[in-house]
N, C-alpha and C positions, 0 to 999 in steps of 0.2 A: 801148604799154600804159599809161604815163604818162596820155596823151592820153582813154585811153578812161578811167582811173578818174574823172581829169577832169571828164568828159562826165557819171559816174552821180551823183556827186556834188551835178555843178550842176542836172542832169534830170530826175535819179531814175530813170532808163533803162537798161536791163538792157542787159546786159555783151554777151548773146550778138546784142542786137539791131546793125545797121550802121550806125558812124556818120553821121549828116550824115540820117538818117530820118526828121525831128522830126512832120510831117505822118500821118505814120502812125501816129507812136508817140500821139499825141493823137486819131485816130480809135478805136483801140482802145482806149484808153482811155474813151471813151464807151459803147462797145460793153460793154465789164467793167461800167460802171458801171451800164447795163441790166440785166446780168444780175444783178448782186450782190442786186435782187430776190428772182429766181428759185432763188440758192442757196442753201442753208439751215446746210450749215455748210462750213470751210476750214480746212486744214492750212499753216502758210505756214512754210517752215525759209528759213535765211538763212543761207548759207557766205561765209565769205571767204578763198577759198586766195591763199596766197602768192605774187605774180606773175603771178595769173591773173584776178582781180578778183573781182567780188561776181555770187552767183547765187539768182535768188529762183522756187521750187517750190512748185504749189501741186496739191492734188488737191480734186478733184471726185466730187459722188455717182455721177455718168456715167465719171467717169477722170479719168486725169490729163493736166493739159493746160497751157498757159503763160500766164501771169495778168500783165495790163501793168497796171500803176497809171498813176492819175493827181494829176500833183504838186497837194495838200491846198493848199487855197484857206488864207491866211494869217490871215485873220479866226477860225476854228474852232481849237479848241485839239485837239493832236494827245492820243489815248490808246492805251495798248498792248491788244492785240488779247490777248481771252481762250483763254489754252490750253484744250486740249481734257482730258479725264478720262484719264488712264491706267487702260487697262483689260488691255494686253496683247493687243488683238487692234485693226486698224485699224478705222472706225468703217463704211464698204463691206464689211467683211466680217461685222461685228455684226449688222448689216442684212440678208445674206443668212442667216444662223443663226438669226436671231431677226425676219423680217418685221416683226413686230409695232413692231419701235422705228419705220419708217416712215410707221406711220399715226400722225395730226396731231389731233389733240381740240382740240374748241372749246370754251373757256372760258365759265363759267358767266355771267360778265359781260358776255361778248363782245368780249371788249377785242383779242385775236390769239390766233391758235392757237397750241395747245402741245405738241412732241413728246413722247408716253408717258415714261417713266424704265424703264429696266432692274427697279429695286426693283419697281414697279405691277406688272410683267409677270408677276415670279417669285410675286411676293404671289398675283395673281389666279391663277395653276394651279396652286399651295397648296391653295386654297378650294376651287377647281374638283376638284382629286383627294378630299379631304376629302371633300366631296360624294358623291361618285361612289364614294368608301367604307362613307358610309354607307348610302345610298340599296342598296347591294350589299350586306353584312351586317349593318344593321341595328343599335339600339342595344347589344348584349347580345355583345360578341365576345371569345370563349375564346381565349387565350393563356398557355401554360405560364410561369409565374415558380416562382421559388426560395422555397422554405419558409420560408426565414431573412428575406434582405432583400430580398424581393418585386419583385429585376431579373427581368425578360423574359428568358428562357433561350433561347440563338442555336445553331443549328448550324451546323457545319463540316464540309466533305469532308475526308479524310485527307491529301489533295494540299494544301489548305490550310493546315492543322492543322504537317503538315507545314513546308511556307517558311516559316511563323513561327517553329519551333524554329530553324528553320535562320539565321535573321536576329538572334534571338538568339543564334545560338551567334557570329555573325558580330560583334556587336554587342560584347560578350565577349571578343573575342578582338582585336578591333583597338585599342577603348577600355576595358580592365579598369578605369582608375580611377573615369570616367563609371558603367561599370557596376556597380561596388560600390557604391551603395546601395540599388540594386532586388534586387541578389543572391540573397538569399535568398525574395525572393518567385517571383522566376526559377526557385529550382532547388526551391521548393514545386510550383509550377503545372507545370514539367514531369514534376517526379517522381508528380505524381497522373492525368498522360496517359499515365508509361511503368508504373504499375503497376496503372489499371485498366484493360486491354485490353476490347473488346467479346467478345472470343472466351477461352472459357476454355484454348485451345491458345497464346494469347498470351502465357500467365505466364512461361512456360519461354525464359528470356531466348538461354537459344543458338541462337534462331533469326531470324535477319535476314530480313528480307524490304524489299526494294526500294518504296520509295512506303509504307511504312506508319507510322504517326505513333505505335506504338508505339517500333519499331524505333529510330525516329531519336531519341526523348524518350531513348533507354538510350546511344543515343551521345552525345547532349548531355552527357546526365550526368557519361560518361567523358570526355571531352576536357574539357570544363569544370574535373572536378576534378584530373584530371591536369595542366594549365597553370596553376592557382592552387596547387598543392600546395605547391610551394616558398613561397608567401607568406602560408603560414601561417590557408590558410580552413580547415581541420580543427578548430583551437584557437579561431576564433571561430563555426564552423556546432556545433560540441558545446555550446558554453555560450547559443548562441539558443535563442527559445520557437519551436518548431517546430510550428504550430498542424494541420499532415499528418500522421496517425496512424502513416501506413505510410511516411512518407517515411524512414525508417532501413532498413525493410525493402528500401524499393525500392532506395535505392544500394546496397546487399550485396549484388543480384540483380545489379546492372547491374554490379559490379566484380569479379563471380565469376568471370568467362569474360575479364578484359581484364587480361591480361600487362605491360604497361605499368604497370598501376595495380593490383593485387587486393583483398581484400576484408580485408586483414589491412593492407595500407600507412595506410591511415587510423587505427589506433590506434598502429601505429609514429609518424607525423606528428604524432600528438596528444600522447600522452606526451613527446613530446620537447618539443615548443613550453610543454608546462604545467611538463617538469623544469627547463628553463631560465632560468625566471622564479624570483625570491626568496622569494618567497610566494605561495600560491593565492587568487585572491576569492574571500573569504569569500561574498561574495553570490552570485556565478554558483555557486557548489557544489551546490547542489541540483539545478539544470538540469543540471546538467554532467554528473553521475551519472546521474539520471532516463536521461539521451540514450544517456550508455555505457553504461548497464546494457539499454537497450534494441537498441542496437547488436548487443552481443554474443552475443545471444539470436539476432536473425537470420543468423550465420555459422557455418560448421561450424567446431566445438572440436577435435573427436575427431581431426583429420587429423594429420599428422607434420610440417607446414611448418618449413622452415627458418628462418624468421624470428623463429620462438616465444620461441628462446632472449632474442634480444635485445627481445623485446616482453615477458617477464617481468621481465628485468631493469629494466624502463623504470616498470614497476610497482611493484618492490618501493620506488624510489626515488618514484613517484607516492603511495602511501599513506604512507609516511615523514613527507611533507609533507603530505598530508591529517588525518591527526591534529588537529594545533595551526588547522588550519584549516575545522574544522567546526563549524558553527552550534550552539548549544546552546538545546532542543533544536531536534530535525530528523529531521524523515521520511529513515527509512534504507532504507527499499526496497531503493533503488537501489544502492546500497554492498553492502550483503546480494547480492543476483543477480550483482554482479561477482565477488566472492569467491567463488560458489558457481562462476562460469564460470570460474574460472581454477584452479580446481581440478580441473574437468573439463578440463584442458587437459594431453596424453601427457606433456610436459616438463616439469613441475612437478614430479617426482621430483629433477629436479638442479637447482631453484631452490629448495630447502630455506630459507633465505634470509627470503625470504617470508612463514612462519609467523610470525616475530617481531612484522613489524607486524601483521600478522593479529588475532594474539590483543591484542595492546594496544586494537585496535579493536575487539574484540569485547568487550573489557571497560569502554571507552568508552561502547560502546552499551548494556551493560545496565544502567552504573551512571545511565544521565541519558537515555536514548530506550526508546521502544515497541517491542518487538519482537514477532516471531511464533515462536510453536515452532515449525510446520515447517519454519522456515527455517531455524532455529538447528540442528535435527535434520538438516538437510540435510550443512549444512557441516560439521560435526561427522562423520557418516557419510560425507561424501567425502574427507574428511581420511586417515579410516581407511582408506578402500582405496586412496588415491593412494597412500601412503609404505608405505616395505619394512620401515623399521626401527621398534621399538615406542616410541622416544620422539617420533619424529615421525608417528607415526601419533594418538599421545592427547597431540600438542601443544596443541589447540585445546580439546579437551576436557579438558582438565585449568587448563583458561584459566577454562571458563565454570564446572567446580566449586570455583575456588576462589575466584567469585568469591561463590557460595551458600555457602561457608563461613564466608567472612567476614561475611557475614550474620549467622547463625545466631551466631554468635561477638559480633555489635554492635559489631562493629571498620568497619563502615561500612553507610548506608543505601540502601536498593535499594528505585524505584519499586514500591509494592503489587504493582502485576500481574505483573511481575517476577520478585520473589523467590517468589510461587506458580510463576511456568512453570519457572524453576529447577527446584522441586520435582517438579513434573510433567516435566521435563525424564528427571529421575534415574528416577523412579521409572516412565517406561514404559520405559526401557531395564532396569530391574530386573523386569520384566511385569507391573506395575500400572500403575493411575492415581486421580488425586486426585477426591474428590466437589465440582463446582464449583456449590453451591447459590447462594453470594452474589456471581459473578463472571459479567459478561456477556462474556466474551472465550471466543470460538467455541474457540480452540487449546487452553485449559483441559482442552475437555472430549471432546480426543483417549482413544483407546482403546488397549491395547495390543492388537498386531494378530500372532499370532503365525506367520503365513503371512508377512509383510513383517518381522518382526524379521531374520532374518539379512542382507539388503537393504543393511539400514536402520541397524545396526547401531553408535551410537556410543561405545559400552563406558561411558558415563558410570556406571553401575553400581560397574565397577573402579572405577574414581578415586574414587565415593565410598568406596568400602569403607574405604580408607584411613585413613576420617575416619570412622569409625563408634563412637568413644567421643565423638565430640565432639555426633553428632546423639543420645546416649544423653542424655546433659546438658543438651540442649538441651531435649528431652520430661520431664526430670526434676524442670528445676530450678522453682521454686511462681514464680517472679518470671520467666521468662519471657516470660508475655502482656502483664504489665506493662511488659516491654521494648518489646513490640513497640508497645505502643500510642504509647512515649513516639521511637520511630523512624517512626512513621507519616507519611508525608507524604502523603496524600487525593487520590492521583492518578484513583481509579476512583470514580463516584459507585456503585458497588451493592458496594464494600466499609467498610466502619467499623471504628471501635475495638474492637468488641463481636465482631464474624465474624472480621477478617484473624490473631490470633492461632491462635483456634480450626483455622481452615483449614492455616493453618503445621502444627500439631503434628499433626493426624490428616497430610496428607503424607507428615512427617517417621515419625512413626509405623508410617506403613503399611513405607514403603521399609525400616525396621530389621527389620517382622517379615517383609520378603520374606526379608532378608538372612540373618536368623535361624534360616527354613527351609533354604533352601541350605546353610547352616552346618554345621546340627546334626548331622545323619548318624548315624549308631548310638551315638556316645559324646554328643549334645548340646555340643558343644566351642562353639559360638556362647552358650547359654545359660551352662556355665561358666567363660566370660571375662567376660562384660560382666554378667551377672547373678550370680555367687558367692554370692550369700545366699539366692536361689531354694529352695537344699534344705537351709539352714540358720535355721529359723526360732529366735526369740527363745523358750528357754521360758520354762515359770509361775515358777520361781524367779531367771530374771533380768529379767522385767519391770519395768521402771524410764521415768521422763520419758526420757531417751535411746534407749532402747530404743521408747519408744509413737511418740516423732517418727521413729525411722526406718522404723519400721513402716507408719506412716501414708505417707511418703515413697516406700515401697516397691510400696506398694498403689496408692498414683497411678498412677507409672509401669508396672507390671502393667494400668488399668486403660485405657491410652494406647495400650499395645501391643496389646488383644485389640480395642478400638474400630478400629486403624488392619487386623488383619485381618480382622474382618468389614467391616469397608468394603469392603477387595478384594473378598471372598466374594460381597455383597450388588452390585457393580457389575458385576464378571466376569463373574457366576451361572452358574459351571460352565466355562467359556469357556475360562478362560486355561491356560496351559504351566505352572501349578504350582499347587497347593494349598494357598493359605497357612493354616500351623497355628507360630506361631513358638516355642509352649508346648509340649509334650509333655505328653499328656493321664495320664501317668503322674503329673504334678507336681501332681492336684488335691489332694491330701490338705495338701501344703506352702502349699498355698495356700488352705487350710479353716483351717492353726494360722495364716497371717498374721491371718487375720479374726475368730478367735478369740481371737486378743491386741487387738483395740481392742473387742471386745466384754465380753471381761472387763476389758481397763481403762481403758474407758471413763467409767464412775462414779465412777471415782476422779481422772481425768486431765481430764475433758472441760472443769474450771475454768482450769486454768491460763493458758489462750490461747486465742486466736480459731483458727489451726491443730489443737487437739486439740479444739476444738468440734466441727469439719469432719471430726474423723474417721468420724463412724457413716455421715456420707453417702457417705464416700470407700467402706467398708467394704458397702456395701448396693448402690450401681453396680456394686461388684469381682464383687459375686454376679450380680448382673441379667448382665452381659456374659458371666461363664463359661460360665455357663447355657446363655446361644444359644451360645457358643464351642463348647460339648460338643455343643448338639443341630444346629448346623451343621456338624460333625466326623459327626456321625450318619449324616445326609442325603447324606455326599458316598459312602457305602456302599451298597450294596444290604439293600432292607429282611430282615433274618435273617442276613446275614452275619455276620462274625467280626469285623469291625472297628464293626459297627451297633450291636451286642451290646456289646461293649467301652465305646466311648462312652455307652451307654446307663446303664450301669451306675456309670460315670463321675459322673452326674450325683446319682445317686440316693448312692452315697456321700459326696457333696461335703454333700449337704444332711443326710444322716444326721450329719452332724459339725461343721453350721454352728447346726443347729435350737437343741440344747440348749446353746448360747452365748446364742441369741434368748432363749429361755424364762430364763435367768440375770438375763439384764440385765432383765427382765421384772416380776421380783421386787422389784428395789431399792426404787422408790418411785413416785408417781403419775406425776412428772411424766417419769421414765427412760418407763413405762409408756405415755404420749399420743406421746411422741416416738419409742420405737421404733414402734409401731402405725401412726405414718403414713409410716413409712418402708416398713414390709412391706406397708401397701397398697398405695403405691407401684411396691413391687418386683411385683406379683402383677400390676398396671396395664397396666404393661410388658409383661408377659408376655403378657397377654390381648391388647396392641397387634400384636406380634409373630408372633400364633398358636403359642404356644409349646406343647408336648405337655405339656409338663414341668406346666404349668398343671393341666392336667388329671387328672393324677396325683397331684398334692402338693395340691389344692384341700381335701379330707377331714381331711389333716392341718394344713395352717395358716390352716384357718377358726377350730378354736378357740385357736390362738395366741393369737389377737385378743382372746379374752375370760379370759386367764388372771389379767389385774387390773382389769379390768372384768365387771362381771355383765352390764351393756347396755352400747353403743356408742352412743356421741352422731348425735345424727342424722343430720351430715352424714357420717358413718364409715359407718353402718348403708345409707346408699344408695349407696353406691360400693362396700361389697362385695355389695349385692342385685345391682348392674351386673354385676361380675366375675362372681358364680354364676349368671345367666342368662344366659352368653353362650356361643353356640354356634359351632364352626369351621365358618369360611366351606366352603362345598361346593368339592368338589374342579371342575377345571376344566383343559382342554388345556393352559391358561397359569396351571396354580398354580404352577409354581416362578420365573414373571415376577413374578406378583403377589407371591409369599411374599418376593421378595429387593426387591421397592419396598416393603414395609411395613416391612421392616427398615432399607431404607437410612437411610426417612424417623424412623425410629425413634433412629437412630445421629445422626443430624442434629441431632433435639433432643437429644438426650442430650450429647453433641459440645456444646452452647452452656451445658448447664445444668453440665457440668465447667470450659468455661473462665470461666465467673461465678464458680463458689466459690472457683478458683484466685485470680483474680483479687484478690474478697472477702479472702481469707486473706492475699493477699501484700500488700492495703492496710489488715490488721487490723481489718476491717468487722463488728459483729456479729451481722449480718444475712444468712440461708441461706433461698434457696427450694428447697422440698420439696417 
């Protein structure tokens, strides 16, 4: 062996050839050296096993065959031989796949031929298909793309559709950590294959079927989230923007039917991984809810599951820490629909618990976020039929009036549209509602419904009642509007300084004279608690400054109360579950001597103060409002009845007893004389705005009021009552009592702004009143 390495060494003569051959080995070598013409390219490997010597392989485009060298003439410098390209296939077999590489081009020069390149080949049946594209359809070819980002829209067989779920789930389960960060795009794109089925018999996830790419999308789901459960992707899939509308829906579908995993273990998982941390992010909060409140929506509530217990528990301890940890402000939606959903949940009777953070949140929200009334009516009325006992039934609700009382009190300030839906809160549970002229917030301008009151039901009503000296005070007091304007913070642009007072006290108004009817009952017991002076007027020999301010004082309030129940009257228009009348029409005469004490002392009083100025206007609204008070008392009777008659007559004695105060004051002097005059045409104004009957009747007698200290009326007097005595009631019509209660409401509207001006005026001692 020696011998032979020997020999290749000094030769260059292959190992397999027999020693002592030299003659031969040198004719072949000529022979190789012919052809190396003819070949055109070579593969040449070179082994050297251990012991066994060196062996040199060569192939050929014909085969392979054994290649003799011949020892390199020593003059030419030797070079190594160029490898060949890796391509993965041998270069005889390239040739059979691809012919083409064996044909030779002659160069443009002419210098030697050159074999094609692979690149040339694939390039030219590019061009070539290209071609043969267009030449086939043409320039103009339709292809469905996507509306958004204008990809080319591909389809898939189910069998396809298919193995790729399944490659992901495979993907997923071998490398969870590689696969966490496409995750969520993963469990989007499948949850939009397993929720919109082609077949509307697809939806209904209990049914498996073999080979179908819905099927397996609802398996992916479950095993996916069942082997990450433990690592905590509940607590980060709730706080992501999940850009699939119905991807909440769809895993509720897919874990309703799967025992291992149900549709309830996912807010188990979650609340725990959120109780366990120190604090919540602030930032993911909003997602966070959004997702659970969206969740909760697609799972049944109403069942009995065992698990309830400890998934409330896990809540009451989640909102505890949601408190301190909510943005201010912030869209509460979401928070709201949890709350409503967990109240709808059988076992919330023995999570009592609960209420605590509840209403802290609720008072959170109203003192610094947007709310909606139905929502707040919602919870409120599920409150009430979830619990047995009555403190936790009006726990919630006794949350949200106390926090309108402290309003009304200015012991703290509430967003404008707020402290309205309060009111409106209260008072459709009392079977009214507020007139929302300056307020564009759609829940304002709810109705009470009394087909859904018992439903609906959240006793706010009680809970005010309790506090029903404090909303007398509140309509009473001249400084008021002044409060309110100096709490205003300008959250709504369609309410102002000027409207959101006003809007407050007719509310507040309306809700006392519901209260007031309920009350009264055969003895008036509502009218003699909060009202005691009603049927004890001041008389002629105790009138004094004391006596005219509370008179004047008394007459506001009297004219608060009748404004807040013709507002009912005029919205309900016949509609509602009660009649609001919060005065007993027995009481007009008491309320002919109130106005007959600022008309007698008037002239004597009206220097004092800017307050005893205001009083003829206080005292001439009092009458304008009673007026409709009586002849809307009329109407709610059948014309000739007992109660028609009554009211009727009502009216006619009020004025038989108010007139000769008018004509008194009439007398004093010119300028008593130009001021009352424009107040009685005023009040006659009104009337004719309202279509009032009364008009019609009393026009003969208080046409010459007018001229008892005038002989002529100045001009612009003399054409505003030519207005009033030419004007005729509109014709009757299917919809006059629609129409009759819109000209009043809008009637009550301005009347309503031109009371909280003078209030106003008077409480910033202004000596300026429009009339």
């Amino acid at each position: 062996m020696a011998q032979q390495i020997q020999e290749f060494c000094t030769n260059n003569k292959p190992l397999d050839e027999p020693v002592g051959s030299k003659e031969d080995g040198r004719k072949e070598g000529v022979e190789e050296k012919d052809k190396k013409s003819e070949i055109t390219e070579s593969t040449e490997v070179v082994s050297v096993q251990e012991g066994q010597g060196v062996t040199v392989e060569s192939a050929e485009a014909e085969g392979d065959f054994e290649a003799k060298y011949e020892e390199p003439p020593t003059s030419s410098p030797l070079h190594r031989a160029r490898r060949s390209r890796r391509t993965g296939l041998a270069t005889v077999e390239m040739q059979n796949i691809m012919p083409e590489l064996a044909h030779v081009e002659q160069e443009q020069d002419g210098s030697r031929p050159r074999r094609r390149r692979k690149a040339d080949i694939i390039k030219n049946k590019v061009q070539q298909s290209s071609n043969k594209a267009q030449t086939r359809f043409g320039d103009q070819l339709m292809v469905d793309r996507c509306p958004d980002c204008k990809t080319v829209l591909e389809q898939y067989d189910e069998e396809t559709l298919s193995l790729c779920i399944v490659c992901m789930g495979t993907f997923i389960h071998r490398e969870p950590a590689m696969a966490a960060p496409y995750l969520l795009d993963m469990l989007q794109s499948v949850a939009r294959i397993a929720g919109h089925g082609p077949y509307t018999w697809q939806t209904d996830g209990k049914l498996i079927i073999p080979g179908n790419a819905v099927s397996v999308a609802r398996q992916f789901l479950r095993c996916t989230l069942h082997q990450l459960s433990p690592n905590g992707i509940f607590p980060q899939l709730f706080q992501s923007t999940i850009e699939e509308s119905d991807f909440m829906s769809t895993m509720a579908n897919a874990l309703m039917d799967f025992n291992d995993l149900n549709c309830y273990a996912p807010l188990q998982f979650l609340l725990e991984g959120l109780n366990a941390k120190k604090n919540l992010p602030s930032e993911a909060i909003p997602q966070l809810l959004t997702n659970l409140a969206q969740y909760m929506e697609c799972i049944p509530l109403e069942t009995t599951s065992p698990t309830w217990a400890g998934i409330l528990s896990q809540f009451e301890t989640f909102f505890r820490k949601l408190l301190p940890a909510m943005p201010n402000p912030c869209d509460i939606t979401g928070v709201m629909k949890i709350m409503m959903a967990i109240l709808k949940i059988p076992g919330v009777t023995a999570a009592k618990a609960i209420l605590d953070p509840f209403s802290k949140m609720l008072s959170f929200i109203i003192q610094n976020c947007s709310i909606k009334l139905q929502q707040l009516v919602d919870i409120c009325a599920l409150c009430n039929r979830a619990f047995l006992k009555e403190r936790d039934k009006l726990f919630l609700c006794r949350a949200v009036v106390f926090e309108l009382v402290q309003a009304i009190k200015f012991k703290i300030a509430l967003p404008d549209e707020n402290i309205l839906l309060l009111v409106q809160f209260v008072c459709i549970d009392a079977g009214g509602t507020i007139a929302t002229t300056f307020s564009d917030n759609d829940d304002l301008g709810s109705l009470y419904n009394p087909q859904t009151q018992t439903l609906t039901s959240t006793s706010a009503s009680e809970c005010m009642k309790q506090h029903l000296s404090e909303c007398v005070e509140f309509i009473a007091d001249m400084h008021t509007l002044t409060k309110v304007k100096n709490n205003m913070k300008g959250s709504s642009p369609n309410l102002n300084e000027d409207t959101l007072g006003n809007q407050l006290k007719s509310g507040v108004a309306q809700f006392i004279a519901l209260e007031f009817t309920k009350g009264n009952g055969r003895e008036n017991r509502a009218i003699n608690r909060y009202l005691p002076w009603l049927y004890h007027p001041p008389s002629t020999m105790q009138q004094g400054p004391k006596e005219f301010i509370d008179c004047i004082s008394h007459i506001r309030l009297l004219s608060w109360l009748l404004l807040g129940s013709l507002t009912h009257t005029a919205i309900m228009q016949g509609s509602g579950s009660i009649v609001c009348q919060p005065i007993p029409l027995e009481a007009s005469q008491y309320i002919a001597d109130h106005v007959l004490v600022i008309m007698t002392g008037f002239a004597e009083q009206s220097k004092a103060s800017v307050l005893h100025m205001s009083s003829l206007f206080h005292a001439f609204i009092l009458c304008q409002l009673w007026t409709m008070y009586c002849e809307s008392a009329a109407t709610s009777h059948p014309t000739g009845s007992e109660g028609h008659a009554a009211a009727c007559s009502t009216i006619m004695d009020f004025w038989g007893r108010v007139t000769p105060g008018i004509l008194q004051l009439l007398s004093h002097s010119k300028v008593l004389a130009e001021m009352v005059n424009l107040h009685f045409l005023s009040l006659m104004e009104a009337l004719q705005e309202c279509s009032s009957t009364v008009l019609c009747k009393l026009f003969a007698l208080w046409g010459p009021v007018l001229y008892v200290y005038h002989n002529q009326l100045p001009g612009h007097l003399q054409v505003r009552l030519q207005t009033c005595q030419n004007w005729k009631p509109p014709t009757k019509t299917k919809d006059e009592a629609a129409q009759k209660s819109s000209m009043l409401l809008t009637w009550l509207k301005r009347l309503q702004f031109k009371l909280g001006q003078i209030e106003v005026q008077s409480s910033a001692a202004t000596q300026f009143y429009t009339v």
